[in-house]
KEDO-619238 format. One record per residue (C-alpha): residue in three letters; x, y, z. Coordinates in Angstrom, 1 decimal. Layout:
! KEDO-619238
PT / r / c1 / c2 / c3
PT / ALA / X / Y / Z
...
***
This chain:
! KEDO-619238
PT / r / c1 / c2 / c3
PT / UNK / 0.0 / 0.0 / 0.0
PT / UNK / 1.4 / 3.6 / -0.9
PT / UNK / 0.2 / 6.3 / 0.8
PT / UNK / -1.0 / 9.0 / -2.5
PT / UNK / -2.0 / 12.5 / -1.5
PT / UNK / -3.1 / 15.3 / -3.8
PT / UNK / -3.0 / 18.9 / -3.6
PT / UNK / -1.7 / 18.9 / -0.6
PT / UNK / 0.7 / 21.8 / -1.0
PT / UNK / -0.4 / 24.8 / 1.3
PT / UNK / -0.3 / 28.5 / -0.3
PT / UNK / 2.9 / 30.4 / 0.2
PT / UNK / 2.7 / 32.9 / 2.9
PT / UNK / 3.2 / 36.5 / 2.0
PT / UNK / 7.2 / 37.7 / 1.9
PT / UNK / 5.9 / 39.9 / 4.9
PT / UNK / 4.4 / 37.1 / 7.1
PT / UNK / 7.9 / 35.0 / 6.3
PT / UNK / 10.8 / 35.6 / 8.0
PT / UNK / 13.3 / 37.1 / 5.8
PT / UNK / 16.9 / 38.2 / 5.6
PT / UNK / 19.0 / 39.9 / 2.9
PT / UNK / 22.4 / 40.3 / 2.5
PT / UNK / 24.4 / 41.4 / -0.6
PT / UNK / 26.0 / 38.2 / -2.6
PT / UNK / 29.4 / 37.7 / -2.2
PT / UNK / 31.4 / 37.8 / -5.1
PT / UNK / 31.6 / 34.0 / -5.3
PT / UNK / 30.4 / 30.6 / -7.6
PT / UNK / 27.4 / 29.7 / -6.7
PT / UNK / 25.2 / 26.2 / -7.2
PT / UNK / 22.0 / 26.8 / -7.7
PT / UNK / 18.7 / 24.5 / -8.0
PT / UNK / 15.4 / 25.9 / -8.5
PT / UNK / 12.2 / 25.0 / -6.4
PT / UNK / 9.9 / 22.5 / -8.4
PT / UNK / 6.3 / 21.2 / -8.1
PT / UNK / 6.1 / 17.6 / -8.9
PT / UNK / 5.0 / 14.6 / -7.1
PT / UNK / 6.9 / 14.0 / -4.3
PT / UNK / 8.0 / 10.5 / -4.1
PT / UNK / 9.9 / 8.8 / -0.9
PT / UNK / 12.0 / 5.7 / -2.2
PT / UNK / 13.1 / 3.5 / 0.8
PT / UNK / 14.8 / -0.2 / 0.9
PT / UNK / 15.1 / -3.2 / 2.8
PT / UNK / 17.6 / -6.0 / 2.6
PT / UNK / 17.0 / -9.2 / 1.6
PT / UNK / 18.0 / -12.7 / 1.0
PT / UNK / 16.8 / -15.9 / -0.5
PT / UNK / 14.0 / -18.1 / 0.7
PT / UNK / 13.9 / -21.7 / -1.2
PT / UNK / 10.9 / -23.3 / -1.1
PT / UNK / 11.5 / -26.4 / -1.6
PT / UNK / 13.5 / -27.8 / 1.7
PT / UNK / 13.5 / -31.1 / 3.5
PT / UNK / 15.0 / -31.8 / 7.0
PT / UNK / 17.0 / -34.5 / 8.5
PT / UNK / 15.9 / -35.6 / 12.3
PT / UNK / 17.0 / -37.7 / 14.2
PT / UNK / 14.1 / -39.6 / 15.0
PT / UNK / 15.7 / -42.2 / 17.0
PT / UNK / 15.1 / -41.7 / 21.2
PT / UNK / 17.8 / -42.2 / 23.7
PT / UNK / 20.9 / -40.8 / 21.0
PT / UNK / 23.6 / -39.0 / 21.3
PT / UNK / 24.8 / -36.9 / 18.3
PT / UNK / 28.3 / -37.4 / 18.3
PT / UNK / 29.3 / -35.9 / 14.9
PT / UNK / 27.8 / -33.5 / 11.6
PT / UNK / 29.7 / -34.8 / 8.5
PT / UNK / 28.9 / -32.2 / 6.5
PT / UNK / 28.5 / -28.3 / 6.1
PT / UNK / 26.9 / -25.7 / 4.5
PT / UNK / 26.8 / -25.5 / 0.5
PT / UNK / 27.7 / -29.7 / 0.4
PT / UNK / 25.9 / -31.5 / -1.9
PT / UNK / 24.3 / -34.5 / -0.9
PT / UNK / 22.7 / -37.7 / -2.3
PT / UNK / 20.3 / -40.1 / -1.0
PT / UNK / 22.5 / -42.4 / 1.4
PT / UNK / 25.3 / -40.2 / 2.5
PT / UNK / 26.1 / -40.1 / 6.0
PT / UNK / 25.2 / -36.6 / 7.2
PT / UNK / 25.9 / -37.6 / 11.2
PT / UNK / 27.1 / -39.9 / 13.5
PT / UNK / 25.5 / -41.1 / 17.0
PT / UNK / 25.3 / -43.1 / 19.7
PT / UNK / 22.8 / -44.9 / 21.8
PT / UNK / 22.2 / -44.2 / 25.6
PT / UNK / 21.1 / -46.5 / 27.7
PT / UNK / 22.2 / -48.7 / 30.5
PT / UNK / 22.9 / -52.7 / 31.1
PT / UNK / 20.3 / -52.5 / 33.4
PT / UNK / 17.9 / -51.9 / 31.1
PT / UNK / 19.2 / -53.9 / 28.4
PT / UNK / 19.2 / -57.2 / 30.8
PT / UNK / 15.6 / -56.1 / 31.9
PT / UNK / 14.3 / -55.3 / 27.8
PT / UNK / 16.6 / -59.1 / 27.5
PT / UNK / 14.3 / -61.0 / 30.1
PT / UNK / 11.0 / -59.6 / 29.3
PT / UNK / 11.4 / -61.2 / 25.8
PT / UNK / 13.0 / -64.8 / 27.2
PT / UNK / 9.7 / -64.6 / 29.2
PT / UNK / 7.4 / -63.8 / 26.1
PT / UNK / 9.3 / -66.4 / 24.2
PT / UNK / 8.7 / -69.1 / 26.9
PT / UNK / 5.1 / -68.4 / 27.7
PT / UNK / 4.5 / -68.3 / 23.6
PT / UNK / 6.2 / -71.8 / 23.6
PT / UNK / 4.2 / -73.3 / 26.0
PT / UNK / 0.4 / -71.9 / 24.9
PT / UNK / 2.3 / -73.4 / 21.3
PT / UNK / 2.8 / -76.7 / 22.7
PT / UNK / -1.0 / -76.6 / 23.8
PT / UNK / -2.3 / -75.7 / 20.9
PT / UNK / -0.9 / -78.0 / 19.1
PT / UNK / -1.8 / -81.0 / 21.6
PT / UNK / -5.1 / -79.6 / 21.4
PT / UNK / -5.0 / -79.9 / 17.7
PT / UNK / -3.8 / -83.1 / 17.4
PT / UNK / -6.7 / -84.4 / 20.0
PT / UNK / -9.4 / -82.7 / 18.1
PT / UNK / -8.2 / -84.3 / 14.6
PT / UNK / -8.7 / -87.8 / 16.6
PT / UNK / -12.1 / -86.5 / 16.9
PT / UNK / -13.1 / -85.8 / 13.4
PT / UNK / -11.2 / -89.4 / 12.6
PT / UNK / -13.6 / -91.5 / 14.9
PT / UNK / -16.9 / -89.5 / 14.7
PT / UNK / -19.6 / -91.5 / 14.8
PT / UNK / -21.8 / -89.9 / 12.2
PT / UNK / -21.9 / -87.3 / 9.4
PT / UNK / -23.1 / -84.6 / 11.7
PT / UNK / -20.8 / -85.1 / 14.5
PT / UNK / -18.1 / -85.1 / 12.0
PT / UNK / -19.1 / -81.6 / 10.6
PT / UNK / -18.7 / -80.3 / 14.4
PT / UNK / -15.5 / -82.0 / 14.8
PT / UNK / -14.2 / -80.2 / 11.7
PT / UNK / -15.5 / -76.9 / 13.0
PT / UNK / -13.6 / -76.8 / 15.8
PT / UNK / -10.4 / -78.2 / 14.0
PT / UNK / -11.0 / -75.3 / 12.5
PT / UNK / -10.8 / -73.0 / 14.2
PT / UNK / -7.9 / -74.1 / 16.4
PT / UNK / -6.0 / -74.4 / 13.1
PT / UNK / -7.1 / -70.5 / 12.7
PT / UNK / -5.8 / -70.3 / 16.7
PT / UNK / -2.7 / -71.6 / 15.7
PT / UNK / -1.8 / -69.1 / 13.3
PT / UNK / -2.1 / -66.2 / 15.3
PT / UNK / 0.5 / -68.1 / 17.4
PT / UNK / 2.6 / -68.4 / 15.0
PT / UNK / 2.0 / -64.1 / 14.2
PT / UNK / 3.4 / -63.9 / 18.1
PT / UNK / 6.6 / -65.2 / 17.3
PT / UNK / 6.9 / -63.2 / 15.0
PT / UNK / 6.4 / -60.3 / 17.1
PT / UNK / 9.0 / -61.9 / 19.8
PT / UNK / 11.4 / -62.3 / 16.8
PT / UNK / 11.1 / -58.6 / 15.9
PT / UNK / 11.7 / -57.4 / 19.2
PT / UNK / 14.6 / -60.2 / 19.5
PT / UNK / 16.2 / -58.2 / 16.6
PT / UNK / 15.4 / -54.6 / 17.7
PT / UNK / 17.3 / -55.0 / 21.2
PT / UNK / 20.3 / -56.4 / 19.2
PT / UNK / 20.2 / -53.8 / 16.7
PT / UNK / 20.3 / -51.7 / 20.1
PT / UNK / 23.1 / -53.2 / 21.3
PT / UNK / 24.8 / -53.0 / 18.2
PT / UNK / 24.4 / -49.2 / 17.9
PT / UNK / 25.5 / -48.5 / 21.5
PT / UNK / 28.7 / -48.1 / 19.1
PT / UNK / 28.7 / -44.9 / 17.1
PT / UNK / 26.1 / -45.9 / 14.5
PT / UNK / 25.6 / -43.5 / 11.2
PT / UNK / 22.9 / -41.0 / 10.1
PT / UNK / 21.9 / -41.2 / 6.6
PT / UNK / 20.2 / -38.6 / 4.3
PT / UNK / 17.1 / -39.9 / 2.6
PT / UNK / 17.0 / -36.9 / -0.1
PT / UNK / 18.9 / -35.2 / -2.9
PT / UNK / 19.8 / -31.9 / -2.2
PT / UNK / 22.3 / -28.9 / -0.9
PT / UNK / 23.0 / -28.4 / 2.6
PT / UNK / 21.4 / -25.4 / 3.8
PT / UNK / 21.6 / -25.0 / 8.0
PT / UNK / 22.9 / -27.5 / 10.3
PT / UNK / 21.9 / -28.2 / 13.6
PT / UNK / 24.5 / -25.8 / 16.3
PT / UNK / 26.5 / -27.5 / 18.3
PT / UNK / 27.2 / -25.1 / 20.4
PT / UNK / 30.6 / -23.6 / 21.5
PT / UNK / 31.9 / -25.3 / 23.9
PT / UNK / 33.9 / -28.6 / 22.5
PT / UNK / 31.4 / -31.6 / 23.6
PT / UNK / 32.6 / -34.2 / 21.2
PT / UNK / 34.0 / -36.5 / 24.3
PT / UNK / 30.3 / -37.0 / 25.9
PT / UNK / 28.2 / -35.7 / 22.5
PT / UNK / 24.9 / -33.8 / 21.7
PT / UNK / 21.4 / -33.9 / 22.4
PT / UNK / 20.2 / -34.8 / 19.1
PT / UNK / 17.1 / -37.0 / 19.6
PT / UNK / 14.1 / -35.7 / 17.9
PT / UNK / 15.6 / -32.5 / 16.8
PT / UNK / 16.5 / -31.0 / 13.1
PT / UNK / 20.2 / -32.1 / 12.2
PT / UNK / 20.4 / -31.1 / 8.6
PT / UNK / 18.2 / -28.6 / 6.4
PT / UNK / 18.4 / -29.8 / 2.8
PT / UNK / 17.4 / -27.7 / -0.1
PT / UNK / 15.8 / -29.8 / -2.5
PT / UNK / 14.8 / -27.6 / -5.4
PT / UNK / 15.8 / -24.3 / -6.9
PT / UNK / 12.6 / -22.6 / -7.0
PT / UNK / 12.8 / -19.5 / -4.2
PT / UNK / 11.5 / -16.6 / -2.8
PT / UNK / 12.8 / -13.1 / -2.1
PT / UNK / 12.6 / -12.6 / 2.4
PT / UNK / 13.1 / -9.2 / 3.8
PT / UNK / 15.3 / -9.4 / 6.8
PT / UNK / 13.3 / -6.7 / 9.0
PT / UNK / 16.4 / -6.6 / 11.2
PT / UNK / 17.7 / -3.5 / 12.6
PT / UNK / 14.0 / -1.2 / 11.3
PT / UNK / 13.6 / 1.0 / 14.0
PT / UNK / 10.2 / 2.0 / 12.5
PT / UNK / 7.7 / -0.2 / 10.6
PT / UNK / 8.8 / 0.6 / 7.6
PT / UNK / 8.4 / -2.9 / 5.9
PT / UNK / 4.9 / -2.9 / 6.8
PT / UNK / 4.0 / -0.5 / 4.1
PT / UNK / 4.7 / -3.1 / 2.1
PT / UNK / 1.2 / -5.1 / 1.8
PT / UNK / 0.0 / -7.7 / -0.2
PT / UNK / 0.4 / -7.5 / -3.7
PT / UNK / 2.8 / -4.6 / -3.6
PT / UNK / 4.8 / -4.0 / -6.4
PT / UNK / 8.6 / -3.8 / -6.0
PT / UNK / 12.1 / -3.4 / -7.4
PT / UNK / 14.6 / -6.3 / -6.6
PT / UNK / 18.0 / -4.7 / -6.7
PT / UNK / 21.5 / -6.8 / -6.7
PT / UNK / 24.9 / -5.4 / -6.0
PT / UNK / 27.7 / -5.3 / -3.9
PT / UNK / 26.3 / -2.7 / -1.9
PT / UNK / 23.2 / 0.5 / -2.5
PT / UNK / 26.3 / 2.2 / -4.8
PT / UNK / 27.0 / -0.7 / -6.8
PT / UNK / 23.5 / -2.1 / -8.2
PT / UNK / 24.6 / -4.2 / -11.0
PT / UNK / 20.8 / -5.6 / -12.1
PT / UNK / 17.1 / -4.9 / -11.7
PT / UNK / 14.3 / -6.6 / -11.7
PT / UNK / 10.5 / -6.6 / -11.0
PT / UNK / 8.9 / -8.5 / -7.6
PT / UNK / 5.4 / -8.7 / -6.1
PT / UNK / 4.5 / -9.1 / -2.2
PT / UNK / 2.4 / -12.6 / -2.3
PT / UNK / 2.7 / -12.8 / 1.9
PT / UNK / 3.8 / -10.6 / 4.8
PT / UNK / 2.2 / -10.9 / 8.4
PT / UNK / 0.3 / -7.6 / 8.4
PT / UNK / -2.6 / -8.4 / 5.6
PT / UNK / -5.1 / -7.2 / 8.2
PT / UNK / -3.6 / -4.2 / 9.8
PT / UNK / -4.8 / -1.0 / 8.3
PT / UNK / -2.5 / 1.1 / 10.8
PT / UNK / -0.1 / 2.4 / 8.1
PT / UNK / 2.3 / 4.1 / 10.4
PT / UNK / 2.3 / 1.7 / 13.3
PT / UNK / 5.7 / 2.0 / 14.9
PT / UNK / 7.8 / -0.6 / 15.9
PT / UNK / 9.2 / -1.1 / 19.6
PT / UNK / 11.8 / -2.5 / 21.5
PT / UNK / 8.2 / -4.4 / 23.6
PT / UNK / 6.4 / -5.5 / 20.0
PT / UNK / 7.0 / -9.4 / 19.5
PT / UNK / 7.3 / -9.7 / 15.8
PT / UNK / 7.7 / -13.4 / 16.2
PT / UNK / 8.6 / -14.9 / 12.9
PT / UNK / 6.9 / -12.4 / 10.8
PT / UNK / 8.4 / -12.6 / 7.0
PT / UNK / 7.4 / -10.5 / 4.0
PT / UNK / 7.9 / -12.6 / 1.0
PT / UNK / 8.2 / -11.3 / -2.4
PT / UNK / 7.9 / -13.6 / -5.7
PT / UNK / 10.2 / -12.7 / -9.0
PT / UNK / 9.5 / -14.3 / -12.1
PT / UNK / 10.6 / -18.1 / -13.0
PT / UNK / 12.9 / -16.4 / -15.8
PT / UNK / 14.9 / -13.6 / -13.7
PT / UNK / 15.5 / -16.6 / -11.4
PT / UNK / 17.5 / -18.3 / -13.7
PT / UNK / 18.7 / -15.0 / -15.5
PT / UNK / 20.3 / -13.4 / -12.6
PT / UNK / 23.3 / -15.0 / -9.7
PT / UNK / 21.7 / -14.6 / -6.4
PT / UNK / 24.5 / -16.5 / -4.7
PT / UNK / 27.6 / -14.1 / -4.1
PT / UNK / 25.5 / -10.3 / -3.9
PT / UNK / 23.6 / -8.3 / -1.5
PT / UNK / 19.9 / -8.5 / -2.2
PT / UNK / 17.9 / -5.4 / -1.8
PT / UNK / 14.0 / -4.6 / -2.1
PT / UNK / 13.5 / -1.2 / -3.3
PT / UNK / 9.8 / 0.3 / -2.7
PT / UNK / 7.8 / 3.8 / -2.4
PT / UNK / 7.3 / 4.6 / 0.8
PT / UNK / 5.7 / 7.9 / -0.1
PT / UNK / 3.7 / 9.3 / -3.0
PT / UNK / 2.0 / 12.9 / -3.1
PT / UNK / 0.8 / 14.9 / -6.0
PT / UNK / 2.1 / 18.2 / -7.1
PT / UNK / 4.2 / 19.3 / -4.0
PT / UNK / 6.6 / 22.0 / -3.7
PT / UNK / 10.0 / 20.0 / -3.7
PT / UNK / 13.3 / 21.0 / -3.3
PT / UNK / 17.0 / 19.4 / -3.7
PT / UNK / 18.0 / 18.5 / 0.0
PT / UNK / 21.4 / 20.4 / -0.7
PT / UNK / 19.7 / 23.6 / -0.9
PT / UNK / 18.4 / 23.3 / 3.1
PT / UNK / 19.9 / 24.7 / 5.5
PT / UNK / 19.5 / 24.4 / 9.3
PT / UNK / 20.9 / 26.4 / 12.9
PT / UNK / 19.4 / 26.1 / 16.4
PT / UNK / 17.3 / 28.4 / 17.7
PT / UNK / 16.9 / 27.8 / 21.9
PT / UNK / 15.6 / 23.9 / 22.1
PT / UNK / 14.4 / 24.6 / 18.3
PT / UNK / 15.8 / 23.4 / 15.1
PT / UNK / 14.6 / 25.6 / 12.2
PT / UNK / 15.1 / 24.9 / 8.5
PT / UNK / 15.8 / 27.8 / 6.0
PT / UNK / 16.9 / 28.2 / 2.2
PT / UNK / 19.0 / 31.2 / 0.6
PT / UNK / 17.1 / 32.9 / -2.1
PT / UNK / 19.1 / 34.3 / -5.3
PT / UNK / 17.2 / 37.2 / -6.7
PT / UNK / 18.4 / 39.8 / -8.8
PT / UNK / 22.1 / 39.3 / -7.3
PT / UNK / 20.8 / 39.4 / -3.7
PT / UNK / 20.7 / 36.2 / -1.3
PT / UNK / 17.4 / 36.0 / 1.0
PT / UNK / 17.5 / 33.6 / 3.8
PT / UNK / 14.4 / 32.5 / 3.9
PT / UNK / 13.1 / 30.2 / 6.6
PT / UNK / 10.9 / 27.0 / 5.3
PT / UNK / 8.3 / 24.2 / 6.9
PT / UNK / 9.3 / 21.0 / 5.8
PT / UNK / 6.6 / 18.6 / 5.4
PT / UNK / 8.4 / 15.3 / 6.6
PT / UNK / 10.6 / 15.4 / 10.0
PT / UNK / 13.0 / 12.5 / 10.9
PT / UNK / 16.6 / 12.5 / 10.0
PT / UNK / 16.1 / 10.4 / 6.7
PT / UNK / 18.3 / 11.2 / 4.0
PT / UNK / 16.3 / 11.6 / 0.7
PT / UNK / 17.1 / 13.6 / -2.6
PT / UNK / 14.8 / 16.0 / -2.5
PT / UNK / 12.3 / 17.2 / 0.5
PT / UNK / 8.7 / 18.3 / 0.2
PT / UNK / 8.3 / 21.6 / 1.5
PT / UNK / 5.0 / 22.5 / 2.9
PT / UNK / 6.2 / 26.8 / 3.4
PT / UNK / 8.6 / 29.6 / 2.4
PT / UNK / 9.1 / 28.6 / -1.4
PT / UNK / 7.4 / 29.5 / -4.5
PT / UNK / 7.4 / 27.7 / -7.8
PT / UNK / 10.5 / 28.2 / -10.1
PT / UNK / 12.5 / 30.4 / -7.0
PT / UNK / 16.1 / 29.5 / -7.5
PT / UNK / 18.1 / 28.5 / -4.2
PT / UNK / 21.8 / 28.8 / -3.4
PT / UNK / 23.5 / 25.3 / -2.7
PT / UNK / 26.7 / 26.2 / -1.6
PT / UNK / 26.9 / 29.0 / 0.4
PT / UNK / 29.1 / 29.1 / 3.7
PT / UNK / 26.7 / 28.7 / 6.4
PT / UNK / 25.9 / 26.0 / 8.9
PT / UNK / 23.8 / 23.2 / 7.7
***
């Protein structure tokens, strides 16, 4: 959203309800600019970085593990199957020898209901043989039936007790340091931080948590990094705001434009357009995202530059504007007033001006709302305190 005024500019006062000063020119060059009405535009910027979309994350899923070791850093390529960390498991004999018995008892209780079952089965078969009739044989059958069906649920539990028989010796085995493997394709992108302090002898705390950030595809978006905004000067920038994506090695050296469009930011609703940021606000993760076309992604490095979003923060219609060369500035008590040197007819009038916008930002030009005409022209350089 841009703020746009019109005919906003307030009539010049009379030269006799300004305050006024003359004083013959000195006999020296002079830079001049002349005061212009135009619309009055406030540029600002943000910087920026690159948000791909497309990411998948490496956890350690596994409870009771130590992360011992991160094989691989930032900017690494990785395939499907490379070891991306080492760990270890933590637990004690105690609770291996407990885990141990509970199964040997499983197992023997499973081997005796077995040995039932099958006794059982055996005695019901003898049934069905000697029967006595047709009828009674059909019954017999029935129940052989079913403790075949028995029978094979049994044979489901051992499998059960072998799995777990194979999970505690996998255990075991991995009380070694055992290796984490990537399950995608991509580029490392963030690593889990180990902290400063050198661990390595005892290890991390890696169960559960986010080891390695692949990114998985190229497509991205543009995020404004709102750090270091002591107003909310980002939140002008709405939905569906268009921008200017600047790259270069800094705001001097802009070596390529291009065009960009807000598609999310975390103030869709708010209708405040000057609400101020404080030390006390909790921005939380708010992001303003901003989408470039599919073919100045692949036109343009993003890689090694500085990434800068370049917006109007201000627009008003024909407004008394002025370079911000020509303004000139002296204390007056606890007051700061702002004044201009008039050239006319080989004079210089120090003239003293309302500027429309206070604040200490730098622009180009300043929107003056008193003191100036249309077409006045100002002195630039003249030897006075600015």
């Amino acid at each position: 959203m841009i703020l746009l005024l019109t005919g906003c500019s307030r009539p010049v006062q009379n030269q006799s309800e300004v305050l006024l000063h003359t004083d013959e020119i000195v006999k020296e060059e002079l830079k001049t600019t002349v005061v212009k009405k135009k619309t009055y535009v406030q540029e600002a910027f943000a910087n920026a970085s690159v948000y791909y979309t497309k990411q998948s994350v490496i956890r350690m899923e596994i409870p009771d593990a130590t992360l011992k070791t991160i094989e691989v850093k930032i900017g690494d390529k990785v395939k499907k199957g490379d070891v991306v960390a080492t760990y270890k498991m933590d637990f004690s004999k105690a609770d291996i020898e407990r885990e141990r018995l509970n199964i040997e008892n499983a197992r023997l209780a499973y081997r005796s209901s077995y040995t039932s079952l099958l006794n059982r089965i055996n005695e019901q078969k003898r049934k069905v043989k000697n029967a006595a009739n047709q009828q009674e044989k059909i019954q017999q059958k029935n129940m052989l039936n079913q403790l075949n069906e028995q029978l094979k649920q049994k044979r489901n539990e051992e499998q059960r007790i072998g799995s777990q028989e194979r999970a505690l010796q996998n255990r075991i085995n991995r009380n070694s340091q055992t290796k984490l493997y990537s399950k995608f394709d991509g580029i490392v992108m963030d690593v889990m931080d180990l902290g400063a302090g050198d661990d390595s002898e005892y290890g991390y705390d890696g169960s559960g948590k986010d080891i390695v950030t692949l990114r998985t595809g190229d497509d991205f978006l543009i995020e404004i990094d709102r750090t270091g905004f002591s107003t909310a000067v980002v939140d002008l920038l709405r939905y569906n705001t268009e921008v200017t994506i600047a790259l270069g090695s800094d705001r001097n050296d802009i070596q390529h434009r291009m065009k960009g469009k807000v598609i999310s930011a975390d103030n869709l609703i708010d209708d405040d357009l000057y609400r101020l940021y404080s030390e006390d606000t909790d921005t939380g993760d708010s992001t303003t995202m901003i989408q470039i076309s599919k073919a100045d992604q692949k036109k343009y490095s993003f890689k090694k530059t500085n990434i800068y979003v370049e917006y109007e923060r201000l627009r008003v219609n024909d407004c008394l504007v002025i370079e911000q060369d020509a303004i000139y500035q002296e204390l007056d008590g606890e007051d700061m007033k702002y004044y201009v040197y008039l050239v006319d007819n080989g004079n210089l009038y120090k003239r003293y001006i309302v500027r429309a916008l206070e604040g200490d930002d730098i622009q180009p030009e300043e929107w003056i709302l008193q003191g100036v005409e249309e077409g006045q022209v100002l002195a630039m350089n003249v030897n006075a305190e600015r």
